[in-house]
C-alpha positions in Angstrom: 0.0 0.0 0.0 1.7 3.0 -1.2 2.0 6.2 1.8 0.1 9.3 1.1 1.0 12.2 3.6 -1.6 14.9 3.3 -2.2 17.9 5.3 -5.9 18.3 6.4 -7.7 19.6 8.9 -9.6 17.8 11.7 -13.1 19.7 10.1 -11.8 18.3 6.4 -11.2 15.3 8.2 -15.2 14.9 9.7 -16.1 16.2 6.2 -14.6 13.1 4.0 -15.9 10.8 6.8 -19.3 11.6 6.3 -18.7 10.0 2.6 -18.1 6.6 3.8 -20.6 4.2 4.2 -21.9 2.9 7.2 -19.2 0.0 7.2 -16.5 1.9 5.9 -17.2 4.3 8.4 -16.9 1.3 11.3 -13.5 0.1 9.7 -12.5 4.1 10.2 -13.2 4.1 13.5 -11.7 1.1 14.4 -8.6 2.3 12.6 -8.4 5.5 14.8 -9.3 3.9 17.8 -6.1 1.9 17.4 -4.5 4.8 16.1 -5.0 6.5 19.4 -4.4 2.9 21.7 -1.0 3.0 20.0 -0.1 6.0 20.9 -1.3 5.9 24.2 0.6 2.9 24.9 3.3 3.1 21.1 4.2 0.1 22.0 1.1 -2.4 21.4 2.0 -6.2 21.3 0.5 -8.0 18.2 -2.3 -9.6 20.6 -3.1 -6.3 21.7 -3.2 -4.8 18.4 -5.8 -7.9 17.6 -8.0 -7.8 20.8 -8.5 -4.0 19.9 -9.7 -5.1 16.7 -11.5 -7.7 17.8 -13.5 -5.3 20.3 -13.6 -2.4 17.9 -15.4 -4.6 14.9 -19.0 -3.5 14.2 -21.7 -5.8 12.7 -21.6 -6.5 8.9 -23.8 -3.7 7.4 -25.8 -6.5 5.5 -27.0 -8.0 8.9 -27.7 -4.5 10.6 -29.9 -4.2 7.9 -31.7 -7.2 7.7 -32.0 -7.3 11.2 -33.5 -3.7 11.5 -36.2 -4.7 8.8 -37.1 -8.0 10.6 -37.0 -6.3 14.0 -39.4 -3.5 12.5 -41.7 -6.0 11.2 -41.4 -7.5 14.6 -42.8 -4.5 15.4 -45.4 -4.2 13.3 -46.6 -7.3 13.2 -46.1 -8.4 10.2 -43.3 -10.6 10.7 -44.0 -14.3 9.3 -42.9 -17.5 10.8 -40.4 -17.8 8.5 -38.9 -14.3 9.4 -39.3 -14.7 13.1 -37.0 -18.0 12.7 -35.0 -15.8 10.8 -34.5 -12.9 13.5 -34.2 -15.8 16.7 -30.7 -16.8 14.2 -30.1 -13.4 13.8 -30.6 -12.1 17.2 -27.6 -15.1 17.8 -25.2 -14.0 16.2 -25.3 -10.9 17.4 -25.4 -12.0 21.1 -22.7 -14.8 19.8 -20.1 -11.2 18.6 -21.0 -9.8 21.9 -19.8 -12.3 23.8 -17.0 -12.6 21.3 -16.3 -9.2 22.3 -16.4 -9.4 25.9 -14.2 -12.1 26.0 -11.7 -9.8 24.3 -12.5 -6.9 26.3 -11.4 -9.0 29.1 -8.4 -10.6 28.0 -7.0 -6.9 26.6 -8.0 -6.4 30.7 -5.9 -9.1 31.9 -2.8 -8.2 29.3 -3.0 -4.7 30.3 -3.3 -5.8 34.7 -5.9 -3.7 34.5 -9.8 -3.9 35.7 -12.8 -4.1 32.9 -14.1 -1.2 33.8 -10.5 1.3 33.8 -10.1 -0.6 30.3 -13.7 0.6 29.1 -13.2 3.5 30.4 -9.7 4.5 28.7 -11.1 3.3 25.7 -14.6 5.3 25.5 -16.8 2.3 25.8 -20.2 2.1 28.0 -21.3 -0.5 29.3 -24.8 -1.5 27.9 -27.9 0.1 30.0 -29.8 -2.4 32.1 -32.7 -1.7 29.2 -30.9 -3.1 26.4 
């Protein structure tokens, strides 16, 4: 991958990351957020570099999608049986890459001899609300 060194602002920055789609966007982040890891801490261990990764990886857009229109059908009810089997799979994956995550989360923890919650914390991450 050739190096491109450019001189933009943080606003022209925000400006071109509005282009990117939804996933692109995601991939962005996840880029920064090691971005800023490694120069938190510039010297990140390959596992670390991975774990971040790992916890930083949104859903695949496809899914988010089909999972929004099932869950709004859900809503509507107009969901068929079909569908509902559908979102049940659905809604397992997702809870399967949540746990995926966690588990990461808490083996970044553990490299870093750090607790879960200073590791959330240093990394901008809330836990879940007792509603969701």
């Amino acid at each position: 991958m050739p190096t491109i060194q450019a001189h933009v602002s943080g606003d022209e920055l925000l400006k071109a990351a509005e282009q990117l789609t939804p996933a692109e966007l995601q991939e962005f982040v996840a880029g920064v957020l090691v971005l800023r890891a490694q120069r938190q801490a510039p010297h990140l261990s390959a596992e670390e570099s991975k774990l971040l990764l790992s916890i930083n990886q949104g859903l695949p857009e496809k899914l988010r999608n089909r999972l929004n229109t099932l869950i709004a059908k859900r809503d509507d009810d107009t969901l068929s049986n079909e569908e509902h089997q559908e979102l049940i799979q659905l809604n397992d994956q997702v809870e399967q890459r949540q746990a995926e995550r966690a588990a990461a989360l808490g083996k970044l923890a553990i490299l870093r001899k750090t607790s879960l919650t200073s590791l959330m914390d240093q990394l901008g991450i809330k836990a879940p609300s007792n509603g969701q």
